[in-house]
Structure formats: C-alpha cells, structure tokens
N, C-alpha and C positions, 0 to 999 in steps of 0.2 A: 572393584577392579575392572577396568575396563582393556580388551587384548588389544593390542599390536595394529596394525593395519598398513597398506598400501596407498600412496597418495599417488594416484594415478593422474596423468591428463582429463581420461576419457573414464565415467563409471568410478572414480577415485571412493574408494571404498575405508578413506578415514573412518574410522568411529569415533564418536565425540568425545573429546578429553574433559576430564571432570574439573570442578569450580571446586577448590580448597575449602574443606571446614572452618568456620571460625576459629575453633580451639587452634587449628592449624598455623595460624597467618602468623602469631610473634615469633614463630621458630625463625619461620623462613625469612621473616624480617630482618631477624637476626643474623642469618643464613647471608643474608644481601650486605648489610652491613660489616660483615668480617671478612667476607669475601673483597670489598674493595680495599683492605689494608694490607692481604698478602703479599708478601715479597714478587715479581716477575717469576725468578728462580724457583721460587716452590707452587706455580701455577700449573693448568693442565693445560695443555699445549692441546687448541681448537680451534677451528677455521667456521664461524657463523656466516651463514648467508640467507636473509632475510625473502621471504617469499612476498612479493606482493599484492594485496590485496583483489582480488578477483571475483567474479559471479562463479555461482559453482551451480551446478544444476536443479536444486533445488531455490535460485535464484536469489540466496543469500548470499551475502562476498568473504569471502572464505582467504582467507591468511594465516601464514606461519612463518615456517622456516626450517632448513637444514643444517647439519651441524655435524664438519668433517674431525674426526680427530682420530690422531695417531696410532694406531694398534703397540706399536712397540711401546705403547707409556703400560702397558695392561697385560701385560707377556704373562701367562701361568693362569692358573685356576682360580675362581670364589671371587672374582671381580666383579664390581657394579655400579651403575652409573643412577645419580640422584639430578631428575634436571625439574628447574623452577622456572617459574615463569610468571612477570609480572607488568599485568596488562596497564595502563592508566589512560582512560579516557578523557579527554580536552573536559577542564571544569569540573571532572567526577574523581569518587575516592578509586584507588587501584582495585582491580581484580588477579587474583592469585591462581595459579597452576600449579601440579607438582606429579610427578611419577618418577619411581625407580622400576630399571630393568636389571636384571642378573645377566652377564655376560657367560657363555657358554666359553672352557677354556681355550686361551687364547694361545699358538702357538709363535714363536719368534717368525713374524715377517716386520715388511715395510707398508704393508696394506693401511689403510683407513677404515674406519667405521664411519655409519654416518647413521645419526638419529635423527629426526625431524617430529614437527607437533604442527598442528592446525587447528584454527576454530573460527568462529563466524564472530564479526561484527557489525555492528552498523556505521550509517555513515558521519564521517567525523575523521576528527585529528586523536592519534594515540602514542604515546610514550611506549615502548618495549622495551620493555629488561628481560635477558635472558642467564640463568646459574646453573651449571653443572655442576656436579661435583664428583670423585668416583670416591671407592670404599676409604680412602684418607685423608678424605676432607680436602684434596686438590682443588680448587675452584678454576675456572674457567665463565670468562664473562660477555657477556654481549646488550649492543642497547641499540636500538634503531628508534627512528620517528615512523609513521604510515601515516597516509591520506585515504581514509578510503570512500571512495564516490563511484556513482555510477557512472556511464558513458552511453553515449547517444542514445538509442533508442533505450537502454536500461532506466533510463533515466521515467520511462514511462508506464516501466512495471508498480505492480504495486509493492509496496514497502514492506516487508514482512516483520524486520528486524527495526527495533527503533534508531535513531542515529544514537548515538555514545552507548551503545550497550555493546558488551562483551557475552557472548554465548557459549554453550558447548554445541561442539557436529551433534545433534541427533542421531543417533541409530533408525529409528524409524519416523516414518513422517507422525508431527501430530494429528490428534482425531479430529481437533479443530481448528481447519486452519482457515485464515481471514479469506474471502472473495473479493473482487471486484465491486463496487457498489454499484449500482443501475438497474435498466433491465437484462434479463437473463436468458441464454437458449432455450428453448422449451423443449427438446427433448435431443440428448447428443448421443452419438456411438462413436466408439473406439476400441477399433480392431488392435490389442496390442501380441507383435509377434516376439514371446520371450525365446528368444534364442540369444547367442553370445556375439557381442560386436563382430568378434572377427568370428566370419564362417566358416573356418575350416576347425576351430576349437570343438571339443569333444564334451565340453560341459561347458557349465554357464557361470563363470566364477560372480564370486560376490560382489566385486565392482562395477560389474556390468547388470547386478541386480538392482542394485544402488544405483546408476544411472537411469534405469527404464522405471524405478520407484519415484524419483526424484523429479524425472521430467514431468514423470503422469499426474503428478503433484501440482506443479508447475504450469499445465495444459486445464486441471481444472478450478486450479484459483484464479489464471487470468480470463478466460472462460467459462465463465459459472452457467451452469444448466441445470432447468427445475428438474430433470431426471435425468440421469448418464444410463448408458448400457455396456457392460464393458465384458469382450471377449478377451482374453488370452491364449494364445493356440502355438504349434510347435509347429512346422512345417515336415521337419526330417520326422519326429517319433509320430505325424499326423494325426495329432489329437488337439482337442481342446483343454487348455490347463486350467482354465476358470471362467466360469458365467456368473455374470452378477447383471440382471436387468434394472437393478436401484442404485447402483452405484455409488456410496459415501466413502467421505475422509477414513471412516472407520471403520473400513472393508480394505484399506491399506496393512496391516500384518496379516488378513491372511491374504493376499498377493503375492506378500512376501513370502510366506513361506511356500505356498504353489510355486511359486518360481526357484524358490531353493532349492526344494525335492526333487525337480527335473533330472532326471538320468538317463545324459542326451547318449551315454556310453554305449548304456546296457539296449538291446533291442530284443524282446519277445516276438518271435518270426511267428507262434501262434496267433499272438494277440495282433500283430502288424496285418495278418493279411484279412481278419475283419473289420481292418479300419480303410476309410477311401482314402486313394490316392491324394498328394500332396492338391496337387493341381483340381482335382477336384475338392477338397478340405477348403481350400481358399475361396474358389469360385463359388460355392455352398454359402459359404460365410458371407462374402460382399452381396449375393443372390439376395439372400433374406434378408437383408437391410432396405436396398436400392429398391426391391418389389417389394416392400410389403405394405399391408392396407395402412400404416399410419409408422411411414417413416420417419427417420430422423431428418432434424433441420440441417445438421451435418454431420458427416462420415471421418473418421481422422485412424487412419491406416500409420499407424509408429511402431518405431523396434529396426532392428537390425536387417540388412538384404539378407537376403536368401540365398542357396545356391543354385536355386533353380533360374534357369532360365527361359523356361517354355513359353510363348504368346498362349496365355488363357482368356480366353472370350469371355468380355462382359455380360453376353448370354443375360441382358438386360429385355422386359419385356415390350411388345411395340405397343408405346401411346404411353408407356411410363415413365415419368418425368425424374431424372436423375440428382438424387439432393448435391448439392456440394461437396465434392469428397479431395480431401488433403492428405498426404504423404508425407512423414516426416521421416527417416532414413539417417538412421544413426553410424557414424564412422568413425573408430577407431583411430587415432592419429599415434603414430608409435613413437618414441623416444630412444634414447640410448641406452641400451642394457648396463645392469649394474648388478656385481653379485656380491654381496657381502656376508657376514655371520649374522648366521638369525638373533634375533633378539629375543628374549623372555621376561616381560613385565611383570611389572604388582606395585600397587598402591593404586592413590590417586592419580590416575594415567591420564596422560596428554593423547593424542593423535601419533601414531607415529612411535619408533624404534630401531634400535641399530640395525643394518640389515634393511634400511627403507631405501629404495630407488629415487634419487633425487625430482622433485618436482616439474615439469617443462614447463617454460610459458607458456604453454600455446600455440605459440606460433612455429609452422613447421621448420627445422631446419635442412641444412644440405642433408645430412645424415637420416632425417626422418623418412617413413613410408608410411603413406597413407594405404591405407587399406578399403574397399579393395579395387581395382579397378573402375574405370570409367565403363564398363558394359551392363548396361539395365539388367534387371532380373525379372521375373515374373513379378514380382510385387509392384514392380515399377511397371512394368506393360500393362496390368490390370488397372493402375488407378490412369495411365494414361487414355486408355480406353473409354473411359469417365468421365474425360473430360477434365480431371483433374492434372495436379501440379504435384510434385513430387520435390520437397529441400531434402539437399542433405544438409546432415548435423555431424559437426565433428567436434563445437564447442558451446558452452551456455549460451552464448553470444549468439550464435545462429537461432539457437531455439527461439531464442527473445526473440528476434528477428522475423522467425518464422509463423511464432505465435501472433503478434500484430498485423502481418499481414493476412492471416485468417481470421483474425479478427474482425476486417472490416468488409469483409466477404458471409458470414451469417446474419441473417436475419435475429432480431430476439422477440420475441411475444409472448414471453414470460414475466410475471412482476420483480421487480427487485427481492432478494433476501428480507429478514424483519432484522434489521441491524442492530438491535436490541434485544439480546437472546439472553435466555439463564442460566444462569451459570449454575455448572455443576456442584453439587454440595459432596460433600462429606460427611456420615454420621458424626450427629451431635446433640448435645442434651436438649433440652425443650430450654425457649426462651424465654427469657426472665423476663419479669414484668418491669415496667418503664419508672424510671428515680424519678420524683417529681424535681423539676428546674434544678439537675445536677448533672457535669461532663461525667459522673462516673458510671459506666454500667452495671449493672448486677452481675456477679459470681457464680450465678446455676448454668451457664455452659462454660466446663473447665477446658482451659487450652491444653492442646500435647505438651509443647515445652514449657520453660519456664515465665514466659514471659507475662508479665501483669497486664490484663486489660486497660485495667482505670489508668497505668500510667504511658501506656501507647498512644490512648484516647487524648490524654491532656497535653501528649509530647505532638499531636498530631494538631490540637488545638492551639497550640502558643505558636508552632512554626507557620501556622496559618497566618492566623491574625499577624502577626510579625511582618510577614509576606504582602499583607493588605498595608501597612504601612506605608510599602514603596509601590504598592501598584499604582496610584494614582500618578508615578513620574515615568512610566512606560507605556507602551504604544504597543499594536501588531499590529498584525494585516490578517485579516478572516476573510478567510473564503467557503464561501458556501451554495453547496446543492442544494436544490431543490426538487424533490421528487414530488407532482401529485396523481392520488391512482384513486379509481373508481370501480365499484363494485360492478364485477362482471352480471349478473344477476337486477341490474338497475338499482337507483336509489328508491328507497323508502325511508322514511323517519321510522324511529322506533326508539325505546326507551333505552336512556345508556346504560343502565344493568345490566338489558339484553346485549349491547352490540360488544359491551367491556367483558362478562363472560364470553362471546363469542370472539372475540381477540383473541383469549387463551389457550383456544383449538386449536391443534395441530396445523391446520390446514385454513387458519384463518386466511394467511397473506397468499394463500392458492385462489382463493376468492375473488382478489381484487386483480383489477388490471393499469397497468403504467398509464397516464394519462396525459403527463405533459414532464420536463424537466427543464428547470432556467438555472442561470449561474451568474454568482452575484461576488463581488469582491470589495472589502471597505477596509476602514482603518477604524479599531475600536480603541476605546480606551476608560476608563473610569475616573470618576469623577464627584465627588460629594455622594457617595452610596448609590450612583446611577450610573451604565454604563454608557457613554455619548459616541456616534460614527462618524463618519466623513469618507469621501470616497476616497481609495488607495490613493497616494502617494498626492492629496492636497494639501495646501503650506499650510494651511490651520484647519481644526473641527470647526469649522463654521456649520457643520449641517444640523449636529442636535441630535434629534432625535430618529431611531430604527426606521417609522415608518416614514416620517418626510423623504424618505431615500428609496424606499421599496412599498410604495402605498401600496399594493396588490397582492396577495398571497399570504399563507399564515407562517406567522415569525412568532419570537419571543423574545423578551432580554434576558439575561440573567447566566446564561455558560460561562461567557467571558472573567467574570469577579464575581457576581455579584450575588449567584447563588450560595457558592463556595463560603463567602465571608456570612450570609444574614443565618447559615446552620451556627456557626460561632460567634454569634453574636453576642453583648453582655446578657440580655434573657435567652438562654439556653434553652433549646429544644432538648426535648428530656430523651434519652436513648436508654437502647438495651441491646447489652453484647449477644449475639447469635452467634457462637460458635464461629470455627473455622471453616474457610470454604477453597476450594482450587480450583484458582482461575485463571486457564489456560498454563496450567503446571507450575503456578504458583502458589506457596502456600500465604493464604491471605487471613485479617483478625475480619469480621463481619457486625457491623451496629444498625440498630436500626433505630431512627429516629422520626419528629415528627413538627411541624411549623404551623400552630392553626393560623387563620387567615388576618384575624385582627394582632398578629405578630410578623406577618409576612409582607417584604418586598419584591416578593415574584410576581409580574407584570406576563400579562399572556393576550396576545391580539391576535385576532382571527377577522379576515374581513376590514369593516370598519370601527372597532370595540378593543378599547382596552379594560381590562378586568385584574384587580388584586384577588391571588387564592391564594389557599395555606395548599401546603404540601407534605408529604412523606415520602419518605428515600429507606437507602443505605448508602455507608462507606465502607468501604472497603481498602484493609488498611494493613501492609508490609510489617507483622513484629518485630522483624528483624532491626530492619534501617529506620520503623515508626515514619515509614513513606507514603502517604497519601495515593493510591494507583487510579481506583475508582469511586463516582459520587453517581449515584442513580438515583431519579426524583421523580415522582409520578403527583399530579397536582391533584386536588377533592373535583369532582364533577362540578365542571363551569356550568356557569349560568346559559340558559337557550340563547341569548342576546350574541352572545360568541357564535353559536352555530357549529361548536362541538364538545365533545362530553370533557374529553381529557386530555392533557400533554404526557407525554414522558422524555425524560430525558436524560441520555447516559455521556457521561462525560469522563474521558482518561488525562491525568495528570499525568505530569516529568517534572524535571529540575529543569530551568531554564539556564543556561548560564549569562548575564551580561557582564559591563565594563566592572562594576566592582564585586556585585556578588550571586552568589546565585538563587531565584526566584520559584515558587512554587506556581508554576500558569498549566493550564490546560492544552491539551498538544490536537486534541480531535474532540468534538462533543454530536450528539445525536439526537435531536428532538423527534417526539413521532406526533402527531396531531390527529384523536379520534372525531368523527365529525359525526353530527348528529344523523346523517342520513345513509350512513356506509360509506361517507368517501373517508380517505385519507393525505396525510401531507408527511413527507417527512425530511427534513434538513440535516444536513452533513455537514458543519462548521468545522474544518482547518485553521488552525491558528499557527502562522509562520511570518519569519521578517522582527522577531521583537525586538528591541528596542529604549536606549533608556533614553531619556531624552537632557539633554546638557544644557549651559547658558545659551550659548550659541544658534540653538533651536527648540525653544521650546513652546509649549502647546497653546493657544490662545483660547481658553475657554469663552470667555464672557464679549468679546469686540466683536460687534457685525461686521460681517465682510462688506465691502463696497465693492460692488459686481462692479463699478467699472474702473477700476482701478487697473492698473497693465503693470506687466512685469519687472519695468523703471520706475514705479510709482510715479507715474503720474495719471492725471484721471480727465475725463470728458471726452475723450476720440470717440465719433463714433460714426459709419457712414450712414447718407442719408438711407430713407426707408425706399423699396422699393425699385432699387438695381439688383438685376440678375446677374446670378454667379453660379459658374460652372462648376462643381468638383470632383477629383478622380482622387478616390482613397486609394491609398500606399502601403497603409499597413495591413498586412495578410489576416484574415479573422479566421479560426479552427473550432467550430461548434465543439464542444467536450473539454477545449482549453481555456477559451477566451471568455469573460465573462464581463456582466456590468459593473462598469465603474472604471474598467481596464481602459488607459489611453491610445487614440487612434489619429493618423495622421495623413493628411491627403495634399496634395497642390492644385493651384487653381489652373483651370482648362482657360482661361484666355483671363485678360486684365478687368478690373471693375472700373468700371466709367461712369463718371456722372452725366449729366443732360447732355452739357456741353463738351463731351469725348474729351474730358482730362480724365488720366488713366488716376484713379486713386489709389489700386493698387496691382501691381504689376504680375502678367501671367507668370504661372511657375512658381508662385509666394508659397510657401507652408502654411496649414493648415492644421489647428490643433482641434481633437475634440475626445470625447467621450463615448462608450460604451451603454446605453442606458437600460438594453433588454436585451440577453442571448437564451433564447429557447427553444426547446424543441417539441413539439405538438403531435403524440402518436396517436391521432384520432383516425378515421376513415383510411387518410392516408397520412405516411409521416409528413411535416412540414417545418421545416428550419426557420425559424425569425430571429433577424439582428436589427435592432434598433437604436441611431447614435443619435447624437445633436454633436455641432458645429460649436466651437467657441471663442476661439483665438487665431488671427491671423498676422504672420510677420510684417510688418514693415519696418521700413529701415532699419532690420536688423534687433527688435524690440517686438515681442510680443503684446496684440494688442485686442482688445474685447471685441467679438464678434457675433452678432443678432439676427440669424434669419427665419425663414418658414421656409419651408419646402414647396415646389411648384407642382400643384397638383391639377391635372388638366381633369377636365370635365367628363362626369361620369362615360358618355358617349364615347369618346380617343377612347377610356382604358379597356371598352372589347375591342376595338381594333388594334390591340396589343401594344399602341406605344410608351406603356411602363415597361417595357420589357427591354433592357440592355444587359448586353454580355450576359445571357441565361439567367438575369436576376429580374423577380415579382418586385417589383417598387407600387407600395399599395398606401392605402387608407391607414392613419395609426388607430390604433385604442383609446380612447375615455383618456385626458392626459397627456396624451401624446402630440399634440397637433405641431411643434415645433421640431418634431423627431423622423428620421429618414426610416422608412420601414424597409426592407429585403426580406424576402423569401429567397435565398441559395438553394437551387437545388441539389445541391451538396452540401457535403459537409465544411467547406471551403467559401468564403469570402472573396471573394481578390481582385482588385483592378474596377472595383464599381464606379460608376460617372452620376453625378445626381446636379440636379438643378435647383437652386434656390433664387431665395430674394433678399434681399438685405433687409432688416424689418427693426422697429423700434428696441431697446432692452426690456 
C-alpha cells in the first residue's frame, strides 16, 4: 500500500502509484467492461479532468488527472471509493492501475470531493481510461488521448524514461541512474541549502524534500562529475545537515532522510550559541571551497532563499582565482487553496486521494503569488560577489534551462563513465554447465516464480528469428558517438590478459583520458546475413560497406541485426541459465552463452583489418512478457593485426512499432574497443527514424549508383574543370548535434563563368552538400573540426552534380593568416580528404562560413 500524497506545483510530493498484479488485470477488465453497459441513471455522478503531460523535477513527464464528484451521492458513514486505471501506450499492451480509499463519514453538504493520480511516462501517444467505482458498484467513467513530448530545450535532456513506457512516481531516486555520455567534470561542489521553499515555513514539509531530491538528481545526471562534494546546511538552526565529499546516486536516502529529521521548529538556545552565526556558517562554507588548494571546477549554490538579507563578503583570498559558481533559487509559485475531506487509502494506490488540492499548470494566474519577493538575500549577494549568476526556479522548465546554460560554462577533464557496467546480481545457485547444441538451459539455478527457463528461452528464440524474417524490409537511421581516450600514464604495449584484468579495476576508466570525439549518422539496414550503410536520408544504399563511409577509427558490424540473429541461429550456441538478476529494478531470466569463431559472423575492424571472432555474451531476458531487454557480447582476444585485444558490446532492445506490426530492433547499443597499447575507443549507436520500406520506395541493394545522374534523371552535366566558385554556408553546424553524413546547404557568393563571362550558373543558386567529419580534439588544446564536400548545385530549378577541390593557397599566405575568415581555421585536410573543406570553429558553432573552390573533373 502506498499513502496518499499532495500534487503540488512546486516540490509535488506524489508518491508513485503501483502497477497492478497480473492475477489482478481480468478483474478489473471486467470491472471496465460492465462498467460501460450501466444504465446513465445508476452511474456515479463525476467530473474528470485530465492533467497534462509535463516535466516534473526529476525530469521525467509526469501525468494524470483529477476527479471532482459529488459529496451528497456518499452522505453517511463506511463509504469507499475503488478507482482504476488503464494506461495504453501507441502499439503496446495496456498497463493497469488501481487503489481503494475509505471515505471518512460524510455529512449532508453540496461540497465535492476530489481525487486525483499521477505517474510518469515516456514519450509517445497514450489511450486513458479512467473507473471509479464507490462501495455499490456505481461506476463512473473517463477516457482521454495524451501526447506526451518534450519542449524546447527539454528536448535536450537526457531521456530517462523510454518513449511508450508507463511508470510508477518513485518515492526515492534510484541508486543508478543513467549520465550524460562524454566527458565529465572533474571535481564539482554543491552547496545544497535544505530549508522550505517558502521562508517563512516552520519546517520542511515533504514536497519541498522531494523537490530539492529530485532536482539534485537532475543537476547530476545532466552534469556528471568523477567526484561531487555535497554539503547540506540550514541557515536558521546554523548547522550542517550533511557532508558527503564522494557523493553517489546512492547517498540519495540518506539525504533524504537528513533532510526529513530537520526540526526547523524546535531551537536548542544551548546548543544555538556554540554554533556560528548564519552569516558566518555560509561565508565558512563558500571560503573553503573557493580557497582551497584543489578546488572544484564549479561551485552550484541551490535550495531555497533565505531570510537573511545581510551583504557577506566574499572574503575571497588576493591572487586566488575564483572557480565558476552558479545559483539556482528555488520558488514556490502558490495556487488556489482547496480544503476538502482527507482521504484514507489501501490497496494498490495510485498517486493521489480525496482531499488532493487540484494540480496548477504552472503557469501563474491573476490569483497566484509568487513567493517571495524581488529583494536579494544573502545567498544571492554572496554568489554575486563571485562573480556568479544567480536563476530563479519556480518550475522543471527553468531548471532545464538553467542547467544548460551551466553547462556550457564548465570545463570537463575528466574521462567519460564506462558505459558498460554490471549489473547487480541477486543471490543465486551456481551455474549450470552448458547443453551441448541445445536452446535449452540447465535446471541448477531455480527461479523464484513460476516461470520455466527453457520455455522463455525458446519463446525469446522463435520471436527473434520471426523478427529476422522482416528485418531485411526495414531501414533506421544510427547515430553514433565516437569517444577515443588515451592512457594518462602513456602508451605501452603489454599483454591483453594484463591490460583485460586491469579493465576490471575499479579505477580502470580513471586511468584514461578523453582524446578526441566525432559524430557520425547513416542509414543501416540488413541484407543477405550482412548489415549494409549508406549516409542518412540517401535515395538508395549504394554505399555498401561500414568502412567505405568511416575509413578511420574502430567500428564494428553486427548491433544493428546481425548479432542478435547469428546467437539463434539453426547451429545454436549452446547456453546455460544463471539465475535471476536486477536490472535497474527489474526482475530479469540471465543465460549465458557462447559463438566459437569457425561459427561466427561477427566482423570486428580496427584501423585497416577486418577479422572474424567467436564470442560470448549474455541475455538477458523479461519472464514475464518473455522480452528480450539486454544482449552483451564480449569477443575472444583478436588477433595483434587489429591493434587490440577486445570488443564489448552492450546492446538494449524495445518493440518497435511500424505500419503493420511490431518489430523486435535495438533502441541504443555500446561498443568498447580494448587496444593493445592502453588506448581505448568506445561508440554509442542510436538507432531512430525506422522504418518499413513499401513498393513506392524501396531499397536498391545490388545497382550502382551513376554519380552523375541529377535529380530529373538525366545525366552528363557537368561544368568545365577549373572555374572558381565562391560559397557561403547557410546551414548552422552545432558540434555535439551535427554530425557526418548530416545534410548542409550554402549559396553561391557570385555566378560561375566560363572563359568567355557566360554565367553558367547564377549567383545566389543553392548549394547542396554533406557533412563528411565533425570532431572534437581534446589534445593540448581543445580544437573543433568540420569537414564537408560540395555536391549538387541548382540550376533551373533541377538539382544538378557538382565537382570541386578546394582553393588552397600556398604554404607562405597561410602564416599570414589568409585562411582565416569569420574566426574560422580553413586548413590542410587529412589522408582522404583532399576534396573536403576543413574549419576549425572556435566555437562550438559553425555559421555563415565563405570557402573558395574550383570546379574540378568527377
């Protein structure tokens, strides 16, 4: 049973409502079904209004809804209300809700009750159904559609929740929650001041713990740092409520409860007067940070104003250089009171209960009071002292808002996380030895429920393969990071038993440092047991093959299909069920299995070497729904000719839904690449955009392209070689967004003329081209590289093949700087490149660049 709760604006202190038991579901199916054949006249008379879908402070989008009804239908004593709830996500099976409250006795008014529920989903389209019922079976019914999606800048957080999934609110944050992928802060502080939004409150209620939990949450997933430092302090009772110099996910309950215990009421005037004054407590606190021999890289002051208002001197020391320090200031936004009858729950609870104050949008109205005033407080003079910026927060939205723009205000010199981590187990029996060439696994680790291994295993098997039947008529679009990082400590060769046990350490990926990161986007697709690319959004794969598209850096095949199918393949790699495990609070079946090499189609290139190896994994596999979640594969030690020891690679499944049905594809996959000399490589594969492909558009595996073919088909245009052509790119590039393969479009800075000044094509024409390398280079100093090619320019109205080289003056001009327009390096390409425009932005930003070519043969 889960209590009652408050859905506030600010600090909304829902507690998450539970997900219905199987055994549960035909009741209430039933429950939904006789409900819509009641008569009008013997219904319960209820006014539903639907909450719409929102970010809530732990950055998840949080929906429900209230539900006014009558008091006078309930007049007397031992009344109760049964409300259900039935989620269906676009393409997926429904998800079920349910909670009964007991009504305390009701006396004869005209009043309302109002109950309400909330829970998190992802982004997607969803069906609501809503049933009430009270103790005689009265129903009362409700249905709405939601859209739930981010908005602007939300749009740039990270995803917590996957899109079509239905949640429960958490009560507390989990112990592992996802980061940001890249590199990371190296060492942050956060001053957090637990006091109660509004400051004149006498304690710290639960919704306002819940909000300063949920943000802090929030602040270090989209900010990840290899070490946080985190104070908690009280300004009024002048203490510290908690230090933690290591700060994890899993130092969030006790937070929470330091923060509960506060009793901002009671004052011990013994104990008060050997503690320092407020004003000194604070200055104490920012002192030690801002001076110390090995400060943080930023400072982030959050939690509610103060009442103090005093100017406290930065009291900062001379010739000490003051890190970055941010203010976040959290407010209150008040709504319209509402007093109703409390509620008393039990069962499987929703969010929410009679007696719940209805929800605000957010946005203020006439009636609302922001609290509290426009006059600074000491918090806010101290960080302005600093040099710092001080937001207020009154809603998730700001936060969002708030956090990106700090964002791009720290430094990071830390290595990315190992995105690859292990998963927690659960005691379990020892694992059973491997069935030779059979899907079933051995019996010596018994599951808790009921459910049979061997037949999860073969129900996870058929749906696969099944699934491989129509993969070859779908398409996506992969996007993929590229991180490569180098051992702080220098490269040495050294044997890969050594450097693969020293991966294991704790403190392995402390070792290494970020070295470079590029961003790469295509169109995959499968094909005769191979998976073939082509750059995003080209009218056919003409490209083929991985590396023809990304000759440089270590790649793999095989996330996309082609792992997934060659584990099920008709010679079965032979598995053995390991017991259950919990993976990220879910209860999962665990196999493990194995591919030798003279059975395997897993292809692994590093450099210039492609290599067949065999591999071993695990799956990891939903008893329940017999869902497929996770496949993690680690390959046998390559050959030296590769130039490193090992892959791994973790790959998460979903249902896909297309036009007729729905698809078992991979939603994010992770390779890591161990190198034989301490370096590392590791890729982030996105797969989004899929796609079935119909008569009207379908895939051309086998016809070569004819590069000069144009948009009308027809073919041969081409200008002569050797006229110069101006051009000013139009489309904006965003290092961290944009990536190669992505389309780029410019116009031309004056008309192309031939010998004899005929204009062949006229200034201002469009200009189409490509993306061919976006990276970033954290060496000595950081350095941003975009590198595109030119390909198609309009004329009359007809896009047509276009061939140049780039006009590169003579070593001499480029020290006297004339590569340099609009603050952009226009340089020498790499190995490859010679047809390709290089920039170095010193920014993170692209925009308005002017480059000079020549018209050159195809």
């Amino acid at each position: 049973m889960v209590g009652l709760a408050a859905f506030l604006l600010l600090g909304a202190s829902a507690y998450g409502q539970s997900l219905v038991e199987l055994s549960q579901i035909p009741a209430i199916q039933k429950a939904f079904d006789e409900a819509a054949s009641v008569a009008p006249a013997l219904r319960l008379r209820c006014s539903v209004s639907p909450v719409r879908p929102a970010l809530n402070f732990s950055f998840r989008l949080q929906t429900g809804y209230v539900a006014d009804i009558p008091l006078n239908q309930l007049a007397g004593p031992g009344h109760a209300l049964t409300t259900s709830l039935r989620v269906t996500p676009e393409g997926r099976p429904p998800v079920y809700f349910t909670k009964t409250e007991i009504l305390p006795p009701v006396p004869e008014t005209k009043a309302d009750a109002e109950t309400s529920g909330a829970w998190i989903t992802g982004e997607g389209n969803y069906n609501v159904e809503l049933l009430i019922e009270d103790d005689t079976q009265r129903p009362c019914r409700g249905a709405w559609k939601i859209q739930a999606h981010r908005n602007g800048s939300e749009a740039r957080l990270l995803a917590v929740t996957p899109a079509g999934a239905v949640e429960e609110i958490a009560q507390s944050n989990p112990v592992a929650e996802p980061v940001k992928p890249g590199p990371r802060i190296a060492r942050l502080t956060i001053l957090l001041h637990a006091a109660p939004l509004v400051p004149s409150m006498a304690q710290l209620p639960p919704g306002d713990v819940q909000t300063l939990i949920d943000s802090l949450g929030s602040l270090l997933r989209e900010l990840p740092a290899q070490t946080v430092r985190l104070v908690a302090f009280n300004l009024d009772q002048r203490i510290e409520v908690l230090r933690r110099d290591e700060f994890v996910a899993a130092d969030m309950p006790v937070l929470r409860e330091a923060l509960g215990s506060l009793q901002l009421a009671l004052v011990d005037y013994k104990s008060m007067r050997d503690r320092p004054e407020a004003p000194q407590l604070l200055a104490g606190l920012v002192r030690a940070e801002v001076a110390s021999p090995h400060p943080p890289d930023a400072l982030v002051i959050m939690g509610p104003r103060t009442r103090l208002q005093e100017d406290i001197p930065a009291d900062v020391p001379p010739g000490v250089q003051t890190p970055p320090v941010f203010g976040l200031e959290f407010v209150r936004t008040l709504g319209r009171p509402s007093v109703m009858f409390p509620g008393n729950g039990r069962g499987r609870g929703m969010a929410g209960g009679p007696g719940m104050r209805r929800p605000d949008s957010g946005n203020p109205g006439p009636n609302d009071a922001s609290l509290p005033g426009p006059v600074e407080d000491s918090i806010g003079r101290m960080i302005r002292r600093l040099k710092g910026q001080t937001t207020i927060i009154r809603t998730p939205h700001d936060l969002a808002d708030a956090i990106q723009r700090i964002d791009v205000r720290i430094s990071r010199t830390a290595p990315a996380a190992d995105p690859i981590a292990p998963v927690v187990r659960t005691p379990k029996a020892e694992p059973a030895a491997e069935t030779p060439k059979a899907a079933e696994p051995a019996e010596a680790a018994v599951p808790t429920n009921d459910e049979d291994p061997v037949q999860v295993l073969m129900q996870v098997r058929d749906r696969a393969l099944e699934h491989g039947q129509n993969i070859p008529n779908h398409t996506c679009v992969e996007s993929m990071q590229r991180d490569r990082y180098e051992p702080i400590a220098g490269r040495s060769s050294k044997a890969c038993a050594v450097l693969l046990a020293r991966r294991e350490e704790g403190d392995a990926q402390a070792r290494l440092r970020l070295n470079s990161t590029d961003w790469v986007r295509l169109d995959v697709a499968f094909d005769r047991h191979r998976e073939i690319y082509s750059w995003a959004g080209a009218s056919r794969f003409e490209e083929g093959e991985l590396d023809e598209l990304i000759p440089e850096g270590a790649s793999g095949t095989g996330p996309f299909a082609t792992l997934l199918l060659s584990i099920f393949s008709p010679r079965y790699p032979r598995y053995s069920f390991e017991g259950e495990n919990q993976v990220e609070g879910r209860r999962l079946f665990e196999y493990g299995f194995r591919v030798p090499q003279d059975e395997s189609s897993y292809r692994v290139r590093a450099r210039k070497d492609w290599v067949v190896t065999g591999y071993s994994g695990k799956l990891f596999v939903d008893p329940k729904t017999t869902e497929l979640v996770r496949l993690v594969v680690h390959t046998e030690e390559l050959p030296p000719v590769t130039g490193i020891c090992q892959t791994a690679t973790m790959l998460e499944f979903g249902a896909v839904r297309l036009e007729s049905a729905e698809y078992l594809l991979p939603k994010v996959a992770r390779q890591r690449f161990i190198g034989r000399e301490g370096d590392e490589g590791e890729n982030q594969m996105n797969f989004s955009a899929c796609r079935e492909y119909q008569a009207e558009s379908k895939v051309d595996f086998d016809t070569p392209a004819e590069s000069s073919r144009t948009a009308d088909g027809t073919a041969g245009w081409e200008l002569p070689a050797g006229l110069p052509v101006s051009i000013k790119m139009t489309t904006v590039v965003r290092i961290g967004q944009a990536a190669a393969g992505d389309r780029v479009e410019g116009r031309l800075q004056q008309a192309v003329q031939d010998e004899a000044q005929k204009i062949l094509v006229p200034a201002g024409a469009l200009v189409e081209g490509r993306l061919m390398r976006v990276e970033v280079d954290y060496g000595p100093r950081t350095e941003n590289s975009v590198v595109l090619r030119w390909e198609a320019v309009q004329v009359g109205g007809v896009m047509r093949p276009l061939a140049l080289t780039p006009y590169r003056p003579p070593i001499g001009l480029r020290n006297e700087g004339s590569l340099r327009r609009r603050g952009v390096d226009f340089e020498l390409p790499q190995p490859g490149e010679s047809r390709y425009a290089v920039y170095h932005p010193p920014g993170s930003v692209l925009e308005g660049a002017v480059s000079e070519w020549f018209t050159a043969k195809p």
